[in-house]
N, C-alpha and C positions, 0 to 999 in steps of 0.2 A: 512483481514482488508478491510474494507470500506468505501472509502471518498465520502464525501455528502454536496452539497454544503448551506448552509443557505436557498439560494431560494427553493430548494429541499426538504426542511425540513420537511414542510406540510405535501406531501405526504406519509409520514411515520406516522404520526399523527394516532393514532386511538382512539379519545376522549372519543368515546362508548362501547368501549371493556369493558370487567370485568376481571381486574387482582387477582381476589381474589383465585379463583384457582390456580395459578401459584405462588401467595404471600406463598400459604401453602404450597408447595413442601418445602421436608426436603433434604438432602443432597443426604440420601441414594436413596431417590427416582428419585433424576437427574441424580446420578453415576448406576440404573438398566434402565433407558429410553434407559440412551448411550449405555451400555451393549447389551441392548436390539436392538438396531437400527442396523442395516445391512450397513449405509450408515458413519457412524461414523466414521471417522479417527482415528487411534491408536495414543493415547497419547504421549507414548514413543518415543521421538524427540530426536536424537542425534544433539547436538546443539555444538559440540564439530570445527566446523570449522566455527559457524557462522560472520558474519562480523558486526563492529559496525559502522554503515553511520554516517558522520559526517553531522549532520543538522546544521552547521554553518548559519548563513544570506549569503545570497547571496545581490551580487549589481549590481542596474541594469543596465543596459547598452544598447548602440546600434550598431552595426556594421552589415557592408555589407559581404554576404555569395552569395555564388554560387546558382542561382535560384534553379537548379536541388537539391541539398542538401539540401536545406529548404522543398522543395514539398518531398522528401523523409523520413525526418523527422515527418514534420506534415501531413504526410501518414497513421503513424506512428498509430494513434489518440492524445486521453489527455496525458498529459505529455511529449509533444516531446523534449520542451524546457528543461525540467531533464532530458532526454534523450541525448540530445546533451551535455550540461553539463558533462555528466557523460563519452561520451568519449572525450569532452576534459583532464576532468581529469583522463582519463585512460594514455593519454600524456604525461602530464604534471608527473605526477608519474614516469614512463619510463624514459623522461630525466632526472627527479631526482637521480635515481637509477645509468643513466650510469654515473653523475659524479663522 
């Protein structure tokens, strides 16, 4: 998956393309391309330990953190701020459990 931001949008834009070849592709024809393709991923995903993320809202906040752990984080690149989150609730889970 691929996140993209609005302003980014554009650049994806191909107004002058011709989708009419690609409209007539039947099913069979997209499951021999994959077939056919060397670079294709196998379908077959054991999905048997996946985890389901809770996308609750989040709420924002400010607090003061340790210069070095912010510059480590947003080292990091995009998403550091989920990054951090996710080990605090890596924490917060742990205390819960040793109660």
């Amino acid at each position: 998956m691929v996140r993209i931001s609005f302003r980014d949008l554009h650049k994806l834009e191909t107004p002058d393309r011709d989708w009419s070849a690609f409209d007539a592709l039947t099913d069979e024809d997209i499951a021999k391309a994959v077939a056919d393709d060397p670079d294709a991923a196998p379908i077959d995903m054991d999905w048997s330990n996946a985890v389901i993320l809770d996308l609750s809202p989040k709420t924002a906040i400010s607090f003061r953190v340790d210069t070095d752990v912010y510059e480590f984080f947003k080292a990091k690149g995009k998403g550091f701020q989920t990054r951090m989150n996710a080990v605090l609730r890596a924490y917060v889970e742990h205390q819960r459990r040793l109660k």
